[in-house]
Gaussian input, Z-matrix of N, CA and C with variables (Angstrom, degrees):
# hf/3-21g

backbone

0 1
 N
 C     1     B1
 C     2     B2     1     A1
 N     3     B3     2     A2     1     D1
 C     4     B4     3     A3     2     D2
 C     5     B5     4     A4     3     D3
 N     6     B6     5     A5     4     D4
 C     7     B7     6     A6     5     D5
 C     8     B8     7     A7     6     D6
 N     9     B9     8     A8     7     D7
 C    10    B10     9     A9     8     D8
 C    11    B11    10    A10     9     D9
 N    12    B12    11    A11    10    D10
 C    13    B13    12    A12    11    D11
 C    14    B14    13    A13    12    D12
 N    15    B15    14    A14    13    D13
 C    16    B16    15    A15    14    D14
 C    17    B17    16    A16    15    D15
 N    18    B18    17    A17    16    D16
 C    19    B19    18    A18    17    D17
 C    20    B20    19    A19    18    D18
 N    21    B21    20    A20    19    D19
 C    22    B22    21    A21    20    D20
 C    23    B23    22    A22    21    D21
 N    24    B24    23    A23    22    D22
 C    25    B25    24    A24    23    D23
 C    26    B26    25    A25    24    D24
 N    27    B27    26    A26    25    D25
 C    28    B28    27    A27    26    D26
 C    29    B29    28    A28    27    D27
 N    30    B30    29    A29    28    D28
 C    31    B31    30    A30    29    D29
 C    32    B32    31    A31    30    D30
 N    33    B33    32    A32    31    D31
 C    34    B34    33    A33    32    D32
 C    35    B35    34    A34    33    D33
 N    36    B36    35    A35    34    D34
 C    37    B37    36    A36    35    D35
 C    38    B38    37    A37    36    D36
 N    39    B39    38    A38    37    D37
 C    40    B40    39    A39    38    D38
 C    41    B41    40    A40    39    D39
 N    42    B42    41    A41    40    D40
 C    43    B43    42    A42    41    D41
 C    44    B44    43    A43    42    D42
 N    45    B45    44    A44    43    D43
 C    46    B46    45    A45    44    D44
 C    47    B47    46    A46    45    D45
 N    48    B48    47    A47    46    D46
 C    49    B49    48    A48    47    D47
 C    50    B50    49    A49    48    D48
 N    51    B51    50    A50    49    D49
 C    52    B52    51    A51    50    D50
 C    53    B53    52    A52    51    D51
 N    54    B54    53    A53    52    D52
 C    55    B55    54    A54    53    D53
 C    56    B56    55    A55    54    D54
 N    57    B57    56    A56    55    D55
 C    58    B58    57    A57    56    D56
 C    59    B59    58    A58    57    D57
 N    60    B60    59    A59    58    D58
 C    61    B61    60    A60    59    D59
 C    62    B62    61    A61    60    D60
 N    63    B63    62    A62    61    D61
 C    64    B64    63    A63    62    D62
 C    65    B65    64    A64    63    D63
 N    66    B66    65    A65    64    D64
 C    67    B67    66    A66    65    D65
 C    68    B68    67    A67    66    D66
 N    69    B69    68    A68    67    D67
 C    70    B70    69    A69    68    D68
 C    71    B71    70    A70    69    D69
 N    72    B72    71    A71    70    D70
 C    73    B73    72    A72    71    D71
 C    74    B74    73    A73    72    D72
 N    75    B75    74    A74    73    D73
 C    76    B76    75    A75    74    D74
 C    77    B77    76    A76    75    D75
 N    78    B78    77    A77    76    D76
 C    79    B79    78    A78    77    D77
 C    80    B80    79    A79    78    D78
 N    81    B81    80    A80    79    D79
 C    82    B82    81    A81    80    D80
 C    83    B83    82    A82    81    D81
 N    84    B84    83    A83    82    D82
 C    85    B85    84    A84    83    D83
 C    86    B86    85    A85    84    D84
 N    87    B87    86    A86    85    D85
 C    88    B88    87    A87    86    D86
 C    89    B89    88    A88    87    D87
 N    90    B90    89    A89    88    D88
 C    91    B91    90    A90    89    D89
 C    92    B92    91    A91    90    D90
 N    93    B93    92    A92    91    D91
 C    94    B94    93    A93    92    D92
 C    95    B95    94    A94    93    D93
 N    96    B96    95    A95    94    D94
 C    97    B97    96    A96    95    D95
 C    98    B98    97    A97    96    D96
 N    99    B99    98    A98    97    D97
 C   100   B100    99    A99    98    D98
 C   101   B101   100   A100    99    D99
 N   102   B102   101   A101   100   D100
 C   103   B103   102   A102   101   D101
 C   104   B104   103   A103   102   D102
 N   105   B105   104   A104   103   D103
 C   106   B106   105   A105   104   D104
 C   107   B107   106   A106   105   D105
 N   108   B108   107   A107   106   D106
 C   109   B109   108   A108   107   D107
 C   110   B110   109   A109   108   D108
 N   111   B111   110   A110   109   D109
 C   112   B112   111   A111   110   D110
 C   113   B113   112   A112   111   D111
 N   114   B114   113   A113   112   D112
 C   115   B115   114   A114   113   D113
 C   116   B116   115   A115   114   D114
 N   117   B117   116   A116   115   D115
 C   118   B118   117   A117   116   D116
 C   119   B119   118   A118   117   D117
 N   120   B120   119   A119   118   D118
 C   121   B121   120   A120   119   D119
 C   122   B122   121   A121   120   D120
 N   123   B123   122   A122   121   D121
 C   124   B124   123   A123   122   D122
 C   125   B125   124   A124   123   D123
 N   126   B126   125   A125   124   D124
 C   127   B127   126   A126   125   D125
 C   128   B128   127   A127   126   D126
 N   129   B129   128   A128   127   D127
 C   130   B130   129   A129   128   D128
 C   131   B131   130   A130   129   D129
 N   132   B132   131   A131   130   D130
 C   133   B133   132   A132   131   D131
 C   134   B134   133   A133   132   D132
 N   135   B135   134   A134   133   D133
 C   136   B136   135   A135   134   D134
 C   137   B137   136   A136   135   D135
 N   138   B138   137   A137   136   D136
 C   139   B139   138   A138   137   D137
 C   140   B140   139   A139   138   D138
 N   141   B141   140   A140   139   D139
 C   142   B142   141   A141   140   D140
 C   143   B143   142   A142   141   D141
 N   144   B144   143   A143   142   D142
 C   145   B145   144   A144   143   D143
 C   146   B146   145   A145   144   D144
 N   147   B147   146   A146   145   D145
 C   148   B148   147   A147   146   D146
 C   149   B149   148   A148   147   D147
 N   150   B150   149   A149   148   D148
 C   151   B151   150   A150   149   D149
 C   152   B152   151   A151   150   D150
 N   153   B153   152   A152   151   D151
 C   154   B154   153   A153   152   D152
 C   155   B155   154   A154   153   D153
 N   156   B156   155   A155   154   D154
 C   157   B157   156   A156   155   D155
 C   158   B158   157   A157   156   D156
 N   159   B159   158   A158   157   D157
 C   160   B160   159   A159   158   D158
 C   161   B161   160   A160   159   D159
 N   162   B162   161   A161   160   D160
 C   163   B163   162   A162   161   D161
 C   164   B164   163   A163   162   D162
 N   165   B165   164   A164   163   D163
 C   166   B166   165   A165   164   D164
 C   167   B167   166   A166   165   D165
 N   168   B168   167   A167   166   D166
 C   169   B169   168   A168   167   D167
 C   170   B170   169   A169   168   D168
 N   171   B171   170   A170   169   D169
 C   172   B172   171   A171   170   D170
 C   173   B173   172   A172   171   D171
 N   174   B174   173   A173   172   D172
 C   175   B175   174   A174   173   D173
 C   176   B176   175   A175   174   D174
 N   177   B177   176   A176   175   D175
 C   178   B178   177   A177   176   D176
 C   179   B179   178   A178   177   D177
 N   180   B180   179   A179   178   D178
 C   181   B181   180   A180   179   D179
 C   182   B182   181   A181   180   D180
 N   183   B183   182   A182   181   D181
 C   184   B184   183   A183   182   D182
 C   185   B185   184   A184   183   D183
 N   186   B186   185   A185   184   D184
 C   187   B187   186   A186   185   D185
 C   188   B188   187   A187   186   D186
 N   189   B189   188   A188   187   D187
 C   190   B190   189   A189   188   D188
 C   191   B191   190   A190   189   D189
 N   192   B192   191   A191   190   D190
 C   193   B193   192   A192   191   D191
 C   194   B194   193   A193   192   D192
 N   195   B195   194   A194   193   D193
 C   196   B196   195   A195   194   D194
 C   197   B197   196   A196   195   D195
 N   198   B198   197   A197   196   D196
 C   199   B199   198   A198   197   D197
 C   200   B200   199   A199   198   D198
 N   201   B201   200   A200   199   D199
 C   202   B202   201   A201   200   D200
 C   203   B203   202   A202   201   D201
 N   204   B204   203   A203   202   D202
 C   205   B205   204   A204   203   D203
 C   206   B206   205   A205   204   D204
 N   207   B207   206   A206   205   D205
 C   208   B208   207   A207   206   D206
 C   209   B209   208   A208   207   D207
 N   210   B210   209   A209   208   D208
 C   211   B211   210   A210   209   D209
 C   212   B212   211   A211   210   D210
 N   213   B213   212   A212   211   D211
 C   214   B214   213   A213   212   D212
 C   215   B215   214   A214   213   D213
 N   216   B216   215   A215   214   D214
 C   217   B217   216   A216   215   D215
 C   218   B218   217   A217   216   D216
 N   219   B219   218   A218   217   D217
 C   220   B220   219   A219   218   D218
 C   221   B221   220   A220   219   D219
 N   222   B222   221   A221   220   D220
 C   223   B223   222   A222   221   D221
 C   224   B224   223   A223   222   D222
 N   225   B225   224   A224   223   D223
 C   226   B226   225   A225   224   D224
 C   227   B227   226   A226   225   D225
 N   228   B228   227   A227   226   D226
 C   229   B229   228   A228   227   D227
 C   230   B230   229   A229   228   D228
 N   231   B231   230   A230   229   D229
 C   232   B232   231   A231   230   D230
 C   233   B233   232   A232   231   D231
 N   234   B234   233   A233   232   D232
 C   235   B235   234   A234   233   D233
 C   236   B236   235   A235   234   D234
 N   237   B237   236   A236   235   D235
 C   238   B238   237   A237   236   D236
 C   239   B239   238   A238   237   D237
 N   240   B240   239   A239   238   D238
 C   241   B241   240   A240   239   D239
 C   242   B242   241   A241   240   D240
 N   243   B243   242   A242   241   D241
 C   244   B244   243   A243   242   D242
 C   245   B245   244   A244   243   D243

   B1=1.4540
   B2=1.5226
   B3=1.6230
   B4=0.9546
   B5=1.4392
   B6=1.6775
   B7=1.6567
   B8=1.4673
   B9=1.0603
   B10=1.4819
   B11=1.6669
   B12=0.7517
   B13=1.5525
   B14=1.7364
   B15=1.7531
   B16=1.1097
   B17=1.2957
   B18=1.3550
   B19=1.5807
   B20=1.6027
   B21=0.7961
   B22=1.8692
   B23=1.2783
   B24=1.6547
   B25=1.4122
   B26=1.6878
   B27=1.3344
   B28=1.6821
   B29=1.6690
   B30=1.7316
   B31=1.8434
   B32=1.4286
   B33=1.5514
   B34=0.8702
   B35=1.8549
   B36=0.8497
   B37=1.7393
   B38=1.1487
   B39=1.1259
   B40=2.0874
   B41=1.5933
   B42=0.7680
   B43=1.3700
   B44=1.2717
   B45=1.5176
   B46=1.3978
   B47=1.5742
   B48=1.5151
   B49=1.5212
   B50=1.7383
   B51=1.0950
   B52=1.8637
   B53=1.6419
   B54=1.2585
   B55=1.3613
   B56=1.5280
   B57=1.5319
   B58=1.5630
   B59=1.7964
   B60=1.3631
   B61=1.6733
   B62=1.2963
   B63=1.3838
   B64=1.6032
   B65=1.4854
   B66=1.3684
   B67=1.6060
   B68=1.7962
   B69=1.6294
   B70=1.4103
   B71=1.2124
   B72=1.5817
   B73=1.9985
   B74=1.6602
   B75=1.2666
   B76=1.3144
   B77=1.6722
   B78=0.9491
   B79=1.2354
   B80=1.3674
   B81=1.6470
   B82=1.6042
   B83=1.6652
   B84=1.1233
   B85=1.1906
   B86=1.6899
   B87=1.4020
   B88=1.6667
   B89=1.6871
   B90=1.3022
   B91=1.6147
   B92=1.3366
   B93=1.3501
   B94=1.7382
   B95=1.5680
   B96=1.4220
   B97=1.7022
   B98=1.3557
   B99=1.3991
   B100=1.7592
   B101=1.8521
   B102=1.8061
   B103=1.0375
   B104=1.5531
   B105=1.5138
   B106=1.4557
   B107=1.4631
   B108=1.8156
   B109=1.4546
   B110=1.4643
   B111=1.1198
   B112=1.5280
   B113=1.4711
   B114=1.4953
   B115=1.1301
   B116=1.8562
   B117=1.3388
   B118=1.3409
   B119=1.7301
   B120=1.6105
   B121=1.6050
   B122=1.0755
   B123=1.5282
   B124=1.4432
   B125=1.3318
   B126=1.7173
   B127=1.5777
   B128=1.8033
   B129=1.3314
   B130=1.2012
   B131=1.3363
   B132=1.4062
   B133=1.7600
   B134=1.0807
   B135=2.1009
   B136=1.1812
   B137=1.6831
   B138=1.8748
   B139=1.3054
   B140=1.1843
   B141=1.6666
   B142=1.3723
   B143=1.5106
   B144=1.3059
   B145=1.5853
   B146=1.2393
   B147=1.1220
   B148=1.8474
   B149=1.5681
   B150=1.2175
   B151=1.4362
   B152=2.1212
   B153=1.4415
   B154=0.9156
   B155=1.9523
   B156=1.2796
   B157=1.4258
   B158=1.4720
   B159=1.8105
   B160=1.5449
   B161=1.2175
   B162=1.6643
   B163=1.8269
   B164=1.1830
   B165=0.8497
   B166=2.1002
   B167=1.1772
   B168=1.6743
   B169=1.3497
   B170=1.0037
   B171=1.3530
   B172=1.9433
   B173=1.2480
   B174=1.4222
   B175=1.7854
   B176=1.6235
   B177=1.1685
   B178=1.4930
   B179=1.6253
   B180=1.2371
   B181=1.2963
   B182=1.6204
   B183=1.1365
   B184=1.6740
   B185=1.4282
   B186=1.2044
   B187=1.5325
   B188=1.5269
   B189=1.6704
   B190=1.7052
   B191=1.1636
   B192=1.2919
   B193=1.3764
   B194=1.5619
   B195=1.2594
   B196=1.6627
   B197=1.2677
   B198=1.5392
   B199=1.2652
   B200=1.8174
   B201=1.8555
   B202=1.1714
   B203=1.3900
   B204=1.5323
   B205=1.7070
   B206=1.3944
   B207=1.5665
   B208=1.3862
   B209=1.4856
   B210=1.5276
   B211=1.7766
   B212=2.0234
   B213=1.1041
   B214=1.5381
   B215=1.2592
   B216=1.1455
   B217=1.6597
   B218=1.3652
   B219=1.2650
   B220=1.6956
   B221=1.6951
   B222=1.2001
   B223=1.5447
   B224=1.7475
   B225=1.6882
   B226=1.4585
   B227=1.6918
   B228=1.5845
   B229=1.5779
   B230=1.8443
   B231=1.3160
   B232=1.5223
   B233=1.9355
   B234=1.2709
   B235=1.3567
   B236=1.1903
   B237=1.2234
   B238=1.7347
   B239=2.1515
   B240=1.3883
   B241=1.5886
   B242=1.3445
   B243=1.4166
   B244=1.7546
   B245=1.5102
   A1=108.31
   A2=128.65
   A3=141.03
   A4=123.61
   A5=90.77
   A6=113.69
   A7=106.68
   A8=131.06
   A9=140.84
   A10=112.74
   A11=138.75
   A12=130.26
   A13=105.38
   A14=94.60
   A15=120.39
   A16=118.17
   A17=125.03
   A18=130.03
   A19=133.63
   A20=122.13
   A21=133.87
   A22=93.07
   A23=103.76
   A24=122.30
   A25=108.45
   A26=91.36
   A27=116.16
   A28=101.59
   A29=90.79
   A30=95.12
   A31=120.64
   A32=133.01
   A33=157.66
   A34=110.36
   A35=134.42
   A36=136.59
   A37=123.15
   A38=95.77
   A39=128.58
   A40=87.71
   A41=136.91
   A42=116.26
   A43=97.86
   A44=138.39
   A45=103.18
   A46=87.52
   A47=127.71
   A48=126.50
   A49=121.55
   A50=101.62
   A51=116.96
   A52=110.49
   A53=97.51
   A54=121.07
   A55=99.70
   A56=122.62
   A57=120.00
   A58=101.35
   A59=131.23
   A60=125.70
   A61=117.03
   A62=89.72
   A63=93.84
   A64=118.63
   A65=99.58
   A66=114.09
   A67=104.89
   A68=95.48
   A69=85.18
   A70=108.57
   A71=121.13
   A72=111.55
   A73=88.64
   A74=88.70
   A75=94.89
   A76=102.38
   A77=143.86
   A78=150.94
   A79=118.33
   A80=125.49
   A81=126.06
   A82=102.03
   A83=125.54
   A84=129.97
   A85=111.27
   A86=90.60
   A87=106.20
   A88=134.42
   A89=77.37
   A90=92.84
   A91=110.69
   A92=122.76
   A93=96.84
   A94=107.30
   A95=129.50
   A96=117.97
   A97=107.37
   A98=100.91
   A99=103.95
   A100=108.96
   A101=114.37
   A102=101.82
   A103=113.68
   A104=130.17
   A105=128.61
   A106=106.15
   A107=109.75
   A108=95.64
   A109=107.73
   A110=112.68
   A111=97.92
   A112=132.46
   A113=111.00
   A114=107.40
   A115=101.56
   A116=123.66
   A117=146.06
   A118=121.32
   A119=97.15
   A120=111.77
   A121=104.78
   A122=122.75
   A123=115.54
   A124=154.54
   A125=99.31
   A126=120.23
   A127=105.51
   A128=111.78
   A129=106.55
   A130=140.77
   A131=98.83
   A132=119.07
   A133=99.17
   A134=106.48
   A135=122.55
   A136=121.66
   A137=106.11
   A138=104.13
   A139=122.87
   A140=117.49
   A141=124.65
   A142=123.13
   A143=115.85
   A144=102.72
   A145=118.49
   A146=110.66
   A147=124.71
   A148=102.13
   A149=115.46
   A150=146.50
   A151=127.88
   A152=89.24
   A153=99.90
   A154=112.97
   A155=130.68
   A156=135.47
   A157=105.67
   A158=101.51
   A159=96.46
   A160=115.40
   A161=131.06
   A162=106.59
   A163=113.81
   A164=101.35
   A165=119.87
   A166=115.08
   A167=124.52
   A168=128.60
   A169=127.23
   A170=101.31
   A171=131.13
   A172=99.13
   A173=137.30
   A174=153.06
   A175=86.32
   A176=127.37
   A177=141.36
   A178=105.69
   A179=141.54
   A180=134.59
   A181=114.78
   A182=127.59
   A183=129.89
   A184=117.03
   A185=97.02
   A186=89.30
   A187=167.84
   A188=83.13
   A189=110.09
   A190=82.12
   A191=168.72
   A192=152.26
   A193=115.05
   A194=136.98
   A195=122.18
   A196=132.54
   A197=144.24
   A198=111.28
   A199=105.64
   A200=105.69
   A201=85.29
   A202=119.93
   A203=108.83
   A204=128.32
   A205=120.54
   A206=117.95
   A207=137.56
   A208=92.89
   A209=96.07
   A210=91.81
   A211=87.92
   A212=110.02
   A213=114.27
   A214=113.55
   A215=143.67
   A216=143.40
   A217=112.07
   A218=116.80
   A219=130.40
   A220=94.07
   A221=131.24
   A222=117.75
   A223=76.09
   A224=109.32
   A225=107.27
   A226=97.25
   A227=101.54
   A228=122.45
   A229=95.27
   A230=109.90
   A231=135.80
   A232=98.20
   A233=104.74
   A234=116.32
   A235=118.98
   A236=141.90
   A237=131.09
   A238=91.29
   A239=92.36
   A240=98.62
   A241=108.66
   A242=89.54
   A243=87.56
   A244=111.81
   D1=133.38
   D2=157.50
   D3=-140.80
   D4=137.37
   D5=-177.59
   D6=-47.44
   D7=147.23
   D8=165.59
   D9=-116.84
   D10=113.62
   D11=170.86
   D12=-124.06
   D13=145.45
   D14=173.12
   D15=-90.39
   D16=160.37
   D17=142.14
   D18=-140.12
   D19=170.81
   D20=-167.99
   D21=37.54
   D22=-110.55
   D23=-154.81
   D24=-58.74
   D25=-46.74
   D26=-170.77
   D27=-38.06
   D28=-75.65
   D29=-179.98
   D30=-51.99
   D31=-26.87
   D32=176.22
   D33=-64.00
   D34=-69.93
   D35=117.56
   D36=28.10
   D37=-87.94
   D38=-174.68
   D39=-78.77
   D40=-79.09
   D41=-152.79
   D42=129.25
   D43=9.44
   D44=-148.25
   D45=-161.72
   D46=152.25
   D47=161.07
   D48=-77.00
   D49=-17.23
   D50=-176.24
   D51=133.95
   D52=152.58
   D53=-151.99
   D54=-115.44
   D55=165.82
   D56=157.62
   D57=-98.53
   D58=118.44
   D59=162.47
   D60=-109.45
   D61=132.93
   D62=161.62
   D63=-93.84
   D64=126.32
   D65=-173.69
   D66=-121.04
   D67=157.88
   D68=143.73
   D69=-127.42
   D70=77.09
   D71=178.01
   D72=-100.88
   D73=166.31
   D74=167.30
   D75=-125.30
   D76=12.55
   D77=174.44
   D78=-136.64
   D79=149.12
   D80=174.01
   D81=-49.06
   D82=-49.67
   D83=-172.50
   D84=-41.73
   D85=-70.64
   D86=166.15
   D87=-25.96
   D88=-54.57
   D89=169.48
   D90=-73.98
   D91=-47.20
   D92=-173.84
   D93=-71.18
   D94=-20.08
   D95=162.67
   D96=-35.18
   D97=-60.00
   D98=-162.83
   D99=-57.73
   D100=-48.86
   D101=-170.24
   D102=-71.91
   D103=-0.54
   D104=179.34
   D105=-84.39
   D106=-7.36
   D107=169.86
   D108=-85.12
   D109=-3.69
   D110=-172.77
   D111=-84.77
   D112=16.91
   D113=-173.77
   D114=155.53
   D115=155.90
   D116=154.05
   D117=-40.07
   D118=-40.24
   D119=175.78
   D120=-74.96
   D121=-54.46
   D122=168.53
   D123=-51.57
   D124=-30.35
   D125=172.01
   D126=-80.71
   D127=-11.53
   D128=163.42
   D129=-79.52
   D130=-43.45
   D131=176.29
   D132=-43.56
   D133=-58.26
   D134=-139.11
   D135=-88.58
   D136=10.67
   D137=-165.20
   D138=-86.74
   D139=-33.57
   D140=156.52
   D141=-67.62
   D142=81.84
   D143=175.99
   D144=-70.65
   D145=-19.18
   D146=160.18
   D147=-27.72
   D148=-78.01
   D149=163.79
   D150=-17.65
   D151=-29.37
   D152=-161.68
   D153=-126.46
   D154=156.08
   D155=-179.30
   D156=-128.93
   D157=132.76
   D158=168.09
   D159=-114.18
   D160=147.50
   D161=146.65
   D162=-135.86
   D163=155.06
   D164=-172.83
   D165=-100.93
   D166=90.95
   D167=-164.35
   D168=69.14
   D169=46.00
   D170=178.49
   D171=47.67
   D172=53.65
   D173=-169.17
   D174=-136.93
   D175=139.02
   D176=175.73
   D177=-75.17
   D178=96.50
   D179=-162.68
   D180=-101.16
   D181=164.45
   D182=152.83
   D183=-110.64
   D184=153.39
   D185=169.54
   D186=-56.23
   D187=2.75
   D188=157.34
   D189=-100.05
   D190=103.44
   D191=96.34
   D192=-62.05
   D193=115.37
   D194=149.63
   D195=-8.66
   D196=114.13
   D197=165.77
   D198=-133.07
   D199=34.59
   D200=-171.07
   D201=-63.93
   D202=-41.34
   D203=179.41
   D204=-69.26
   D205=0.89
   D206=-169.03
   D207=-74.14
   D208=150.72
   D209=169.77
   D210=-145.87
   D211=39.52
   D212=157.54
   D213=-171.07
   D214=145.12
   D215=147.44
   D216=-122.81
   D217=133.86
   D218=-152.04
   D219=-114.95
   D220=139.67
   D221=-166.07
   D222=-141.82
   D223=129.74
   D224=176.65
   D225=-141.68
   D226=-173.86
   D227=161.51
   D228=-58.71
   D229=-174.21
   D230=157.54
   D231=-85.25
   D232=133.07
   D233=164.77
   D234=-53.59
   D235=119.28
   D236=177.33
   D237=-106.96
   D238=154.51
   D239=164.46
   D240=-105.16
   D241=-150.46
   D242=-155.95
   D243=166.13

């Protein structure tokens, strides 16, 4: 089981702040396959990964990242400054 959390647009999207899933990815990559099966909301958020930033234990990740030992992956916008 791993935490999933959203932000801005993302959670906004989904419907949702983050979820607990059971997966078997072993990579960030992996996991967003699995979560685009879950639904229409999801294959949407999730189609531009261009679009989008992950990190795995508040660590800034890519999409080969590890996540067997992970016990969160955070899926957001790109950071803007300011």
């Amino acid at each position: 089981m791993i935490d999933v959390l959203y932000f801005a647009w993302v959670r906004e999207r989904i419907g949702i702040p983050g979820e607990s899933v059971e997966s078997r990815a072993t990579t960030v990559g992996e996991l967003v396959d699995e979560l685009r099966g879950r639904g229409d909301r999801y294959r949407t958020v999730l189609a531009d990964l261009d679009s989008l930033r992950f990190a795995v234990d508040q660590e800034l990740a890519e999409l080969d990242t590890g996540i067997v030992e992970a016990g969160e992956v955070a899926i957001f916008p790109p950071m803007t400054g300011g």
